[in-house]
C-alpha positions as CSV (number, residue, x, y, z in Angstrom):
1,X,-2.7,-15.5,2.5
2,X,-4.3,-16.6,6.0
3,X,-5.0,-14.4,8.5
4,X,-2.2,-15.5,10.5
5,X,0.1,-14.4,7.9
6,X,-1.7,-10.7,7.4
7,X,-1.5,-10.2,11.0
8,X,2.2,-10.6,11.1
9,X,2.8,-8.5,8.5
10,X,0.4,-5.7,10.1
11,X,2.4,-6.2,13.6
12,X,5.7,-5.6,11.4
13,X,5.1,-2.9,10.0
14,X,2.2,-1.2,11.7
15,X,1.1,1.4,8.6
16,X,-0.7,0.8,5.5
17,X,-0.5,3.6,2.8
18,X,-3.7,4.3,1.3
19,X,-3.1,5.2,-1.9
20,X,-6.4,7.0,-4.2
21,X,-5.3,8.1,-7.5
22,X,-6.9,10.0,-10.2
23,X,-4.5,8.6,-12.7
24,X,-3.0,5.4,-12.8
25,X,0.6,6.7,-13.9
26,X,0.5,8.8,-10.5
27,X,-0.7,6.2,-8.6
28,X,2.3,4.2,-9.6
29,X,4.9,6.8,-8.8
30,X,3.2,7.7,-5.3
31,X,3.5,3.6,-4.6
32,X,7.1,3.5,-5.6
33,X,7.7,6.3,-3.4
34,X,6.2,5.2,0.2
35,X,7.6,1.7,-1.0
36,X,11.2,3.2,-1.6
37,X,10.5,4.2,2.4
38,X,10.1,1.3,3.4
39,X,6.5,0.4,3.4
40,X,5.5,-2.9,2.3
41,X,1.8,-2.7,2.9
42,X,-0.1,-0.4,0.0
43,X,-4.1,-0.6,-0.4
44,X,-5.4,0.9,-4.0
45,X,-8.4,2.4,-3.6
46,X,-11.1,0.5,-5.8
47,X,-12.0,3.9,-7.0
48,X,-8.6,4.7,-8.6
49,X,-8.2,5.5,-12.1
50,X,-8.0,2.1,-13.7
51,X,-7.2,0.6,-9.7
52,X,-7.2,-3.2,-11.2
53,X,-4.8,-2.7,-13.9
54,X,-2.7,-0.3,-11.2
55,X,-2.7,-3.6,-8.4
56,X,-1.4,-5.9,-10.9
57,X,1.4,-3.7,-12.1
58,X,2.5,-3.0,-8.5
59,X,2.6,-7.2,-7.9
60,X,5.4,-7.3,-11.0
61,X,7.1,-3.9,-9.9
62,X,7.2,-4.3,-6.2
63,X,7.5,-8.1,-5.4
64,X,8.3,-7.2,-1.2
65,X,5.1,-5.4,-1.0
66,X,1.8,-6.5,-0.3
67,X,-0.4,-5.0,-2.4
68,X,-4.4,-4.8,-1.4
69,X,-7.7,-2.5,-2.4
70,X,-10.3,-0.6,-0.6
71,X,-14.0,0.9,-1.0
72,X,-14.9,-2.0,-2.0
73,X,-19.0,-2.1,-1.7
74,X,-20.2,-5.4,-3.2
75,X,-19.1,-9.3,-3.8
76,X,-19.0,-8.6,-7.4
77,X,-16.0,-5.4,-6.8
78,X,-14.9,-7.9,-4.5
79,X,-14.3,-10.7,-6.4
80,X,-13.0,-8.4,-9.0
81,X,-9.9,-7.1,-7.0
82,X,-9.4,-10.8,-5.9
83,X,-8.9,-11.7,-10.0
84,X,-6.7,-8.8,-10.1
85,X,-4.4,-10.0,-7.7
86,X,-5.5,-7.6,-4.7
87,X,-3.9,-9.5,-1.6
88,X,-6.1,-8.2,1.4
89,X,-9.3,-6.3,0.8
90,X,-10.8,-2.8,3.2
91,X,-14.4,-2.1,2.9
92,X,-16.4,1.1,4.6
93,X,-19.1,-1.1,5.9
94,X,-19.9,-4.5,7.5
95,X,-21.2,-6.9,4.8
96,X,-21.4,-10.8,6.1
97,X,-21.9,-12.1,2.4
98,X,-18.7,-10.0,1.5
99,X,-16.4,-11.6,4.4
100,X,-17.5,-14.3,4.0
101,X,-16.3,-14.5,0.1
102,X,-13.5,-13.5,0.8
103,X,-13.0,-15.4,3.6
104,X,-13.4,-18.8,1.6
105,X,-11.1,-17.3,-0.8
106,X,-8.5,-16.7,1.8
107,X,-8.1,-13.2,1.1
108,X,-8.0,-11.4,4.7
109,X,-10.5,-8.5,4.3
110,X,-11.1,-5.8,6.8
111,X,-14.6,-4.4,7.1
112,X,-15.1,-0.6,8.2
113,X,-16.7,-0.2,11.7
114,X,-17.3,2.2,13.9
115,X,-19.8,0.9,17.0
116,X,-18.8,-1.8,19.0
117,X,-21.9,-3.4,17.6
118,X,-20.6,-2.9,14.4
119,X,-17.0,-4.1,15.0
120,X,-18.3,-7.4,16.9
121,X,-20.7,-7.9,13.9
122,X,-17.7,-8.1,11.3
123,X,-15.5,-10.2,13.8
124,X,-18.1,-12.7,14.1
125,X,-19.0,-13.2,10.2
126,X,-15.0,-13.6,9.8
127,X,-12.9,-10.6,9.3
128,X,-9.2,-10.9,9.7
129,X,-9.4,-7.7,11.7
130,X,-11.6,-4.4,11.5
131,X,-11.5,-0.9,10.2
132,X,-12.4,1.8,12.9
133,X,-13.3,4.7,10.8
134,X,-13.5,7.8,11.0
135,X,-11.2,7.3,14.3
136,X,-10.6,10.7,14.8
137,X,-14.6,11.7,14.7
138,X,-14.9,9.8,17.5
139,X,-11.7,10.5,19.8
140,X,-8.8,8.8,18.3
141,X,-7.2,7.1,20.3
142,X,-8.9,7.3,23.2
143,X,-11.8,5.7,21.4
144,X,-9.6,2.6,20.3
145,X,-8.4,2.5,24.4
146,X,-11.8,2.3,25.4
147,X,-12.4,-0.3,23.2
148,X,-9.5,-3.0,24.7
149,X,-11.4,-3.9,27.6
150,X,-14.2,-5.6,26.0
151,X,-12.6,-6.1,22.8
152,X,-9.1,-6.8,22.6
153,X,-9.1,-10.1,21.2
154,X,-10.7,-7.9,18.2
155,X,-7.4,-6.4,15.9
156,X,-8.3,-2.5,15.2
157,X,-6.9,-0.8,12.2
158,X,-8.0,3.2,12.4
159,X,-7.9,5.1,9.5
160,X,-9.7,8.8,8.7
161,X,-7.7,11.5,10.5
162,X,-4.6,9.2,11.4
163,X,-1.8,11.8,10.9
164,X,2.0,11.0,11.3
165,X,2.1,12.7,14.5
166,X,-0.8,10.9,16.2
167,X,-0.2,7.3,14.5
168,X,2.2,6.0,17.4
169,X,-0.6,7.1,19.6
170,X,-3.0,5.1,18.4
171,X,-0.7,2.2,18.0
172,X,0.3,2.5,22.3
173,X,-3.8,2.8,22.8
174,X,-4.4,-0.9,21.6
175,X,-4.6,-0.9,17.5
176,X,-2.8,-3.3,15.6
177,X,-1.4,-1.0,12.5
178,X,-3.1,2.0,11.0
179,X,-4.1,3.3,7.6
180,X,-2.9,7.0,6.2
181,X,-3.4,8.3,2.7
182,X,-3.5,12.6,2.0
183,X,-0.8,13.1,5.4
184,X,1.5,10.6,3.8
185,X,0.8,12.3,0.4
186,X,0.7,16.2,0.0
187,X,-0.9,17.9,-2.1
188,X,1.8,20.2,-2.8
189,X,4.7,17.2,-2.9
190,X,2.1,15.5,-5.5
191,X,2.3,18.6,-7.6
192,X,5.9,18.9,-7.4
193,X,6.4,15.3,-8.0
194,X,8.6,15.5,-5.4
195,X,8.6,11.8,-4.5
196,X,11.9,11.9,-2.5
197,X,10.3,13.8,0.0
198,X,6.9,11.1,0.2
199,X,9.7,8.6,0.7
200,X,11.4,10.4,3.5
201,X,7.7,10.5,5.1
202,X,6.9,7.4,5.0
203,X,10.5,6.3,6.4
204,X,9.8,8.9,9.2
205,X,6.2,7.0,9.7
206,X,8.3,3.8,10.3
207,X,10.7,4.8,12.7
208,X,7.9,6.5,14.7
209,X,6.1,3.3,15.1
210,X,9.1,1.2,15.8
């Protein structure tokens, strides 16, 4: 998928749902559910029970989706997800030799950043777009606002602390889409399996950033 591509699917839909899941079998049902809202971009945490396995059952199950992985740390877990079918790849750190594999695979990948220093870095050794995390450590969306000036060219995806009330926020401030995992997934909802009610979330988190 080029990067042209990934970006206009993160400027349709604006959210991705990060999904981390102690067991594979729940990591399915919570991807049906956010899907069954309406969201068509889902990242499987690397560290997921069995997260390979889990990515290429969600290609079969969900064919509208784009289905990607995260915390990755090195070219070999990279090169990994890409055999598994993982479609765009998240990282918590800047690593050139890891964008740039993916990059000649043509696999977007978005590194985690946090410093302009750090996002610039990742930009310039080719990723589609950047990670700002922990966003909300660092002032949410005020942070990603203060970041335009010098580097709006630059496509921001926040994650850690985006909740559904402050998403939209961070979307008006400047970032492309953003990334949510336990605020679209309860813990008590999990428990309950009560996946009509993750559903309705995630349909809420649409309309909200509509």
């Amino acid at each position: 998928m080029s990067n042209q591509v990934w970006l206009s699917k993160l400027q349709k839909q604006r959210a991705i749902a990060v999904i981390r899941a102690p067991k594979i079998e729940l990591g399915l049902e919570m991807a049906l559910a956010v899907a069954a809202g309406g969201m068509q971009l889902i990242e499987i945490t690397w560290n997921s029970d069995r997260a390979g396995e889990l990515i290429a059952q969600l290609r079969s199950k969900l064919p509208e989706c784009t289905i990607g992985t995260g915390t990755l740390f090195n070219v070999q877990q990279l090169q990994d997800a890409i055999a598994c079918g993982a479609e765009f790849l998240f990282t918590p750190h800047v690593d050139c030799a890891m964008i740039q594999t993916a990059v000649k695979q043509e696999i977007p990948i978005i590194p985690g950043a946090l410093t302009p220093t750090e996002i610039i870095t990742a930009w310039s050794c080719g990723a589609s777009c950047v990670k700002v995390f922990p966003v909300q450590a660092v002032g949410g969306a005020s942070y990603i606002k203060s970041l335009q000036g010098p580097l709006g060219h630059i496509p921001l995806i926040p994650t850690g602390g985006v909740t559904l009330e402050n998403a939209a926020e961070l979307i008006q401030a400047g970032a492309v889409a953003v990334g949510l995992s336990g605020e679209l997934f309860p813990k008590d909802l999990i428990i309950q399996r009560n996946w009509q009610a993750i559903a309705q979330l995630a349909s809420n988190l649409l309309r909200n950033l509509s």
